[in-house]
N, C-alpha and C positions, 0 to 999 in steps of 0.2 A: 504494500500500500504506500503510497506516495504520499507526502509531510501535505499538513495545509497551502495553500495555493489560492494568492488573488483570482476571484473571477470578474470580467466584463469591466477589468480596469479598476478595479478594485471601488468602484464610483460608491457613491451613499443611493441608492433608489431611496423614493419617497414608499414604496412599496414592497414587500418582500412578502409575498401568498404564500403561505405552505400547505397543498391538498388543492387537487383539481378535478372534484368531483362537479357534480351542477352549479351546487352554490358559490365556491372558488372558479367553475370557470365562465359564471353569472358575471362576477368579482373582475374580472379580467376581459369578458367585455366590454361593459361599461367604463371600464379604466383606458380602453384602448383610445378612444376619440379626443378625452383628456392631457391638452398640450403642458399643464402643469402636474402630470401625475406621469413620473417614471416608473414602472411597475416589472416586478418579474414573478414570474410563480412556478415555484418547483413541486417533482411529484414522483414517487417513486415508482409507479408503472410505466411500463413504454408507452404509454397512449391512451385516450379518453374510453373509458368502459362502463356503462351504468349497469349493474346488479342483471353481470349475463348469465347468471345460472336462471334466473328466471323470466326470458327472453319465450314466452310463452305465445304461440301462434295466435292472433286477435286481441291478445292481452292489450289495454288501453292502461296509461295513466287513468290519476283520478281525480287530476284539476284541467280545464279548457286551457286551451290550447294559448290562450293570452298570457298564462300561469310558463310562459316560454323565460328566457335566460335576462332579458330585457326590458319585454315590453312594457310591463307595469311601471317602470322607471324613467325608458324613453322607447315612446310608439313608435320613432320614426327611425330607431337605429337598423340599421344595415345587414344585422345580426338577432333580426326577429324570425321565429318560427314561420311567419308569413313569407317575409323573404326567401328561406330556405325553400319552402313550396315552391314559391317563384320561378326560383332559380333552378331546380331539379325537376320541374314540369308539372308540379303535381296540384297545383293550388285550383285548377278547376275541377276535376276528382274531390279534390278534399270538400271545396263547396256543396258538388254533387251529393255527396256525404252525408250531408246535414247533420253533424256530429260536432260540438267543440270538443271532443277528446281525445287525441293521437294516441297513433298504437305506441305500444310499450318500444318497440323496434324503432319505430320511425323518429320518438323523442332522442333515442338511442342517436339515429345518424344525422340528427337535426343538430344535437350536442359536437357530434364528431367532424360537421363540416363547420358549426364554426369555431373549434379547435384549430382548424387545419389553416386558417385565416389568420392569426393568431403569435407576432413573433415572439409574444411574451413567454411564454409557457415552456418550462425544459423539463422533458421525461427524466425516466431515471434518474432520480436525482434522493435519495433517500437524507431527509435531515436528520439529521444526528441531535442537534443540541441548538438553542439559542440563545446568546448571553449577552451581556452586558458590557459595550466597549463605547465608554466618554458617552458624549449624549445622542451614540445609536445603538443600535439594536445589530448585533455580529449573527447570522446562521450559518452554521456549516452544515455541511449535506456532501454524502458520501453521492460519489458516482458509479453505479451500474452499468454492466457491459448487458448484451442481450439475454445470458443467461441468470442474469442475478447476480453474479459475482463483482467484489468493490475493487474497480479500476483507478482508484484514484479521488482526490477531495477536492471540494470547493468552498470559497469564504465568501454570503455576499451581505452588504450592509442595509441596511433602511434604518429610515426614520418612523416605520410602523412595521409590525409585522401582522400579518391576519392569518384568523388558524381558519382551512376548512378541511380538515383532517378527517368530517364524517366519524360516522361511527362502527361499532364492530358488533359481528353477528353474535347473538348471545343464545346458549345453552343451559337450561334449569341444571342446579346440580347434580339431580340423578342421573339426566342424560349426559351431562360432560364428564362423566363418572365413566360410564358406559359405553361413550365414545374413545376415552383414551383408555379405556382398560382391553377393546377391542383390539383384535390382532387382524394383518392384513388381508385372513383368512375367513374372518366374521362377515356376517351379513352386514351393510351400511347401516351406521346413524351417523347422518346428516343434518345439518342446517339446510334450510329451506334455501338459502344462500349459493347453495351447490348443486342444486335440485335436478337441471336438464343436463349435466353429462354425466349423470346417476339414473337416469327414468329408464332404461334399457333395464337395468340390471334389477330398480325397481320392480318392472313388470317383472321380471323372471324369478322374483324373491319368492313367491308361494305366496306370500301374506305381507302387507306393511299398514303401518298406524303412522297416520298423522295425528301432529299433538300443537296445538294452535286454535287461534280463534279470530283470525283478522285474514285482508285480502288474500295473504301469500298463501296459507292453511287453506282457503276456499279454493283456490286457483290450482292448487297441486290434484287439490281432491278430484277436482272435478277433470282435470286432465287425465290425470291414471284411469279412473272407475270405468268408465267403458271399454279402452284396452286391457285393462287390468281383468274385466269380468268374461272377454272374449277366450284371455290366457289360463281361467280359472284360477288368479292372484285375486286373494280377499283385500280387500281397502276399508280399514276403521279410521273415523276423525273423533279425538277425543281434545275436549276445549274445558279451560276451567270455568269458562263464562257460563252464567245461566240458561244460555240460551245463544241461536246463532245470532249476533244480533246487526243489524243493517246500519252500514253507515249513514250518521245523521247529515242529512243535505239540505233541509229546508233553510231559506232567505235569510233568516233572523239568526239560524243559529251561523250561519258563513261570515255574520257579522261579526264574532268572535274573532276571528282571523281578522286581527284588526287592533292601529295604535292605541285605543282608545281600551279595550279590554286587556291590552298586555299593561297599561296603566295599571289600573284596578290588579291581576294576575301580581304586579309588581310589591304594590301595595302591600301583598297580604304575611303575616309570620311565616316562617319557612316550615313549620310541623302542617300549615295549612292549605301551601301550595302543593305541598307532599302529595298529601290528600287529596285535594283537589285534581292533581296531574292523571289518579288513577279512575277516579270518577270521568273524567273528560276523553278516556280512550276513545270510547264509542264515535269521536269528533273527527278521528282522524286514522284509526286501527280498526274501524269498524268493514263490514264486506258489503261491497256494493248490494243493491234491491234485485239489480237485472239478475248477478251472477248466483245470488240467493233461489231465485226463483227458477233459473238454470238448471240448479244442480236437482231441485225437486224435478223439475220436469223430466232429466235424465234417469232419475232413481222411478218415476212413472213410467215412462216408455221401455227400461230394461226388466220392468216388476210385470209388463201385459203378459195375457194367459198364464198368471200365475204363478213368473217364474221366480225362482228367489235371489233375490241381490245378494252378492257373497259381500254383503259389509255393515256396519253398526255405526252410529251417529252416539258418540256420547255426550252429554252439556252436564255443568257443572261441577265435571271430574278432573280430578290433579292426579300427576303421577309425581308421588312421592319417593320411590323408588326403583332400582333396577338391575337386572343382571342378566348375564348369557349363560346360557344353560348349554355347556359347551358337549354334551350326549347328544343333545336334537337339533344344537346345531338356530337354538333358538333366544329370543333377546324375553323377558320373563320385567314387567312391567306394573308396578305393583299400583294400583288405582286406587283414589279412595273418593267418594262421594260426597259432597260437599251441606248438601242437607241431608240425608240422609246418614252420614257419619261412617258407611260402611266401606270395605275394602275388599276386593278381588284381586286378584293375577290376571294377566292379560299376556298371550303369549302371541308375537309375530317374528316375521324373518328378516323384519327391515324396520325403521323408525325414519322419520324425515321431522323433524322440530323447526316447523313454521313458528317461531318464539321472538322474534325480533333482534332488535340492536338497539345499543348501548353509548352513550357517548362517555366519554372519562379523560380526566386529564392529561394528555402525552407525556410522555418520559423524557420528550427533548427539551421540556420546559423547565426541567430541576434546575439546573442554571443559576436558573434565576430565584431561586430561596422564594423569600419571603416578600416578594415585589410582587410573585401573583397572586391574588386574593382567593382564598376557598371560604365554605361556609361549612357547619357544624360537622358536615359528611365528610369534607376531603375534597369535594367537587368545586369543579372551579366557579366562583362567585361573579359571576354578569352584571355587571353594572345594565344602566335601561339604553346608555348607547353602544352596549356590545363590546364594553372593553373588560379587561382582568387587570389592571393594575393600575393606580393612581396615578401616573405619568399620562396614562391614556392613550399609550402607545401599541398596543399590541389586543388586538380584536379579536372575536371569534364568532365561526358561522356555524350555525346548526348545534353549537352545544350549550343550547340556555334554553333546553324546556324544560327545566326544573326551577328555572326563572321568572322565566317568559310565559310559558304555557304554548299554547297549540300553535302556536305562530312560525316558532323554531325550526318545525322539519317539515314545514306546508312551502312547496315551490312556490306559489303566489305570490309569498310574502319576502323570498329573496331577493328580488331586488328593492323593492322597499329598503330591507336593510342593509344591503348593500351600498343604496344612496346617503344612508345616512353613516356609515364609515367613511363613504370619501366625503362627504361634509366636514367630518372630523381630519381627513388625513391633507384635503384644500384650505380648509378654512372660508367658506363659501360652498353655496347650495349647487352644486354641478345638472342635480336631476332634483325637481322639485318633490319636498318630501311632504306629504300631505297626513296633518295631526289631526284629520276629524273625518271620518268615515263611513258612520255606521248612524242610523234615524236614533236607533235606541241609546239611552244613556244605560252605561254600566257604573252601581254603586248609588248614589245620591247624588243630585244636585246639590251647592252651595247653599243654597235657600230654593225660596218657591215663588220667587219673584220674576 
């Protein structure tokens, strides 16, 4: 490995991204037209990939199609999903369409072309660490060759640095028990994360259980079940929720997603946003009505003449434990009922944990001690304009919904926040940020006057 090393002249950027997922490379958009914002953003993949294990055939996002990397911030940039249509032929089809919701694939290469636009942006680039040098901000970040291996380092400076580092797929602990105690010889358990260069082997498992209760869990299920019931592969979904429950869309509640209730969300004791954050899933982890009403229609057409569905729907059950039953070759799943109080075994050949993700502090932040702010947990503490340190130097995207609330990991609202980071990194409104949105007042008025 080669000693630290100036890069790109060793200059001070006003900028320094780390993570070029949507929201980082939302971030790097809108920084591009900006004559007083020098920006750079590194990332340790070769190139732009949004969540391809689940790259599901008709699969749509679940926000219109305006909810794109810009628009909401600036209609007329260059680099709006409108554009991209444009420009790839597709924008009278799409109309044809009558749909504001793009396929999951197409946000995928909507994202990819305006990457490829883009001279900000350097792959492979894994950051190590960011710290503190005179009044900037030093990142180093190891360089990657094709195969992953570290070719070498880089040093670049800003005057901010912004995390969009996303977050990491999460495993309950019986299953991440069960997953690293597996040998390469076991049937998969997987994150729903890995889902489509595993569905082959899926089908061919004899039996798998999904264990989930939000879009990813609905969308795996209903993909397997009918090849699954052709192979004579059983498919169980077991969810802790009550019930499956349908994401809320109505008018008033979208108004949440919005400056004026991440006020109020701000507002509140942190024992109470807690609380509040699990209460509010249904806002934004809930499963669409259509795909809902789908997967009944599909469990009716494969159930005519009587025949029987090789599968089981479970609601309000948790798996509390687990193990491979290494005689049969099977994963041994202990279940327990949530009103009811009682406990079963559940035995299949495969496990897929549609469970989500997690945001949490990076490790390349140590650094910096006690200049980033956390709160009672350990988590890093979000101030309401997206920074972690009293300098107000160093921002973050997507990991302040334990802050924030539902705003956080809603595409919509990236560039909203967005524009209000570069307000803070210009000092001036670059993209007009708008503090009043929504008819309903959240909280009380001042009076009643």
């Amino acid at each position: 490995m080669s000693a630290p090393a100036p890069a790109d002249d060793a200059r001070v950027h006003d900028l320094v991204g780390i993570g070029i997922g949507p929201f980082g490379l939302g971030m790097a958009a809108l920084s591009e037209p900006l004559e007083d914002v020098d920006a750079i953003f590194l990332d340790q993949a070769p190139g732009f990939s949004w969540h391809p294990g689940m790259m599901l055939d008709g699969a749509t996002i679940q926000v219109p199609f305006l909810a794109d990397l810009v628009t909401m911030a600036d209609p007329t940039s260059r680099f709006s999903f409108l554009q991209f249509l444009k420009e790839t032929g597709r924008l009278y089809p799409f109309y044809i369409r009558e749909s504001f919701y793009p396929l999951r694939s197409e946000y995928d290469r909507y994202c990819r072309w305006v990457a490829e636009q883009l001279n900000t942006l350097r792959w492979r680039r894994r950051v190590r660490a960011v710290q503190e040098e005179g009044e900037h901000l030093l990142v180093v970040a190891d360089v990657l060759d094709a195969e992953g291996a570290v070719v070498g380092t880089e040093e670049h400076r800003g005057r901010h640095v912004v995390l969009g580092v996303g977050t990491r797929p999460v495993l309950p602990p019986a299953l991440a028990e069960l997953a690293e105690a597996a040998d390469a010889s076991a049937p998969p358990v997987i994150h729903s994360s890995q889902y489509l260069p595993a569905r082959e082997q899926l089908l061919d498992a004899g039996s798998v259980t999904i264990v989930g209760s939000g879009q990813s869990a609905a969308e795996i299920y209903r993909d397997l079940l009918e090849d699954a019931a052709a192979r004579g592969t059983r498919v169980d979904w077991v969810t802790r929720s009550p019930r499956f429950f349908p994401m809320e869309y109505t008018k008033l509640t979208l108004e949440m997603t919005s400056p004026e209730y991440t006020d109020l969300f701000r507002s509140l004791p942190e024992e109470r946003r807690e609380s509040l954050g699990r209460e509010q899933r249904t806002l934004y982890k809930g499963i669409s009505g259509d795909l809902i009403d789908d997967i009944h229609d599909l469990l009716y057409r494969l159930s005519q003449g009587g025949a029987e569905v090789p599968t089981r729907l479970l609601t309000d059950t948790a798996v509390t434990a687990a193990r491979h039953d290494a005689e049969t070759g099977e994963h041994v799943l202990t279940l327990e009922h949530g009103e009811l109080g009682t406990r079963r075994e559940h035995r299949t050949h495969a496990v897929v944990a549609a469970t989500g993700y997690r945001s949490s502090a990076p490790a390349l932040l140590a650094p910096l001690g006690e200049r980033i702010r956390r709160d009672s947990r350990g988590r890093l503490d979000v101030s309401r304009d997206y920074t972690i340190d009293d300098q107000q130097r160093i921002h973050v995207l997507n990991a302040e919904e334990h802050t924030h609330g539902v705003t956080a990991p809603d595409l919509g609202f990236g560039a909203w926040r967005a524009s209000v980071v570069l307000d803070a990194i210009t000092g001036r409104e670059p993209y007009p940020i708008e503090r009043r949105i929504a008819f309903q007042t959240f909280g009380l008025p001042a009076d009643d006057a």
